[in-house]
C-alpha positions in Angstrom: -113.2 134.1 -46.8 -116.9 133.0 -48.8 -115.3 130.1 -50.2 -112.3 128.4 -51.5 -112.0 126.7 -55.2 -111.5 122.7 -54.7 -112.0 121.5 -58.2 -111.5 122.4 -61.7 -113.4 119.5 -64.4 -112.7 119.9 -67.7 -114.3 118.4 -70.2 -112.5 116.6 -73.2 -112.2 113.8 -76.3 -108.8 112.7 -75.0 -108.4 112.9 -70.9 -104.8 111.2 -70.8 -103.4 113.3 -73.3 -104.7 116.6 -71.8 -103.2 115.7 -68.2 -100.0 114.9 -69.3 -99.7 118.8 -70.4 -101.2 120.1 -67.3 -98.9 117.3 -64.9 -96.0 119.0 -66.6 -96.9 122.0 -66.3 -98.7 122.6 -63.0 -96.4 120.0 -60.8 -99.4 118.0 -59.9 -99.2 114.0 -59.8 -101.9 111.9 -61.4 -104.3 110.4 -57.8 -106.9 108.6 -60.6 -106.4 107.3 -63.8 -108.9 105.6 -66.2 -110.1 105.8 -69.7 -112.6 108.0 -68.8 -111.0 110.3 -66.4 -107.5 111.7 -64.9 -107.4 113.7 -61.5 -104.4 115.7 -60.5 -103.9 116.5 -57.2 -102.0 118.3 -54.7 -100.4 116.5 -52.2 -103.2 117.4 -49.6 -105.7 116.5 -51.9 -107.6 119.3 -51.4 -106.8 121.0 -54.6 -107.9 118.6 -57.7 -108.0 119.2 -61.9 -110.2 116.5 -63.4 -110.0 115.8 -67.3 -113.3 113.8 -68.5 -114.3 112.0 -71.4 -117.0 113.3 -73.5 -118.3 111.7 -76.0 -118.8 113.6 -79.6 -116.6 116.5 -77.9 -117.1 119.9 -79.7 -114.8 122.8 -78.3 -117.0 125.2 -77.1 -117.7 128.7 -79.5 -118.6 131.7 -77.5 -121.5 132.8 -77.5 -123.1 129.8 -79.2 -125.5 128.2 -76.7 -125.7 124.8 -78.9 -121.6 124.5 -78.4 -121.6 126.0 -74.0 -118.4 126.1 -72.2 -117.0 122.8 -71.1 -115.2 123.4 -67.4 -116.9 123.2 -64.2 -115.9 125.1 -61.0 -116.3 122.8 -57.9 
């Protein structure tokens, strides 16, 4: 195996709100929670989704390069 995925970051205006959907609906309890973040993790811990706050959030619009993709592979 070359690697393994450990983290998923996504970027958004409203982190709390997007993890409650993705709690729900991927069975993973909440291991951080502040105004300017949420992580979700497995029970290991080895398997994390982090929502973060960004300021003056624009969804991204493929292929524009002024609005570029927002999640991060870790």
């Amino acid at each position: 195996m070359i690697g393994r995925l450990f983290s998923l970051v996504i970027d958004c205006p409203a982190p709390s709100e997007l993890a409650s959907f993705y709690e729900s609906l991927l069975s993973l309890p909440r291991v951080e929670d502040s105004s300017d973040y949420v992580v979700l993790a497995n029970t290991t811990g080895t398997e994390t989704v982090t929502f973060q706050r960004v300021g003056g959030f624009r969804p991204p619009q493929w292929p524009d390069p002024d609005r570029p993709a927002q999640s991060m592979l870790m």
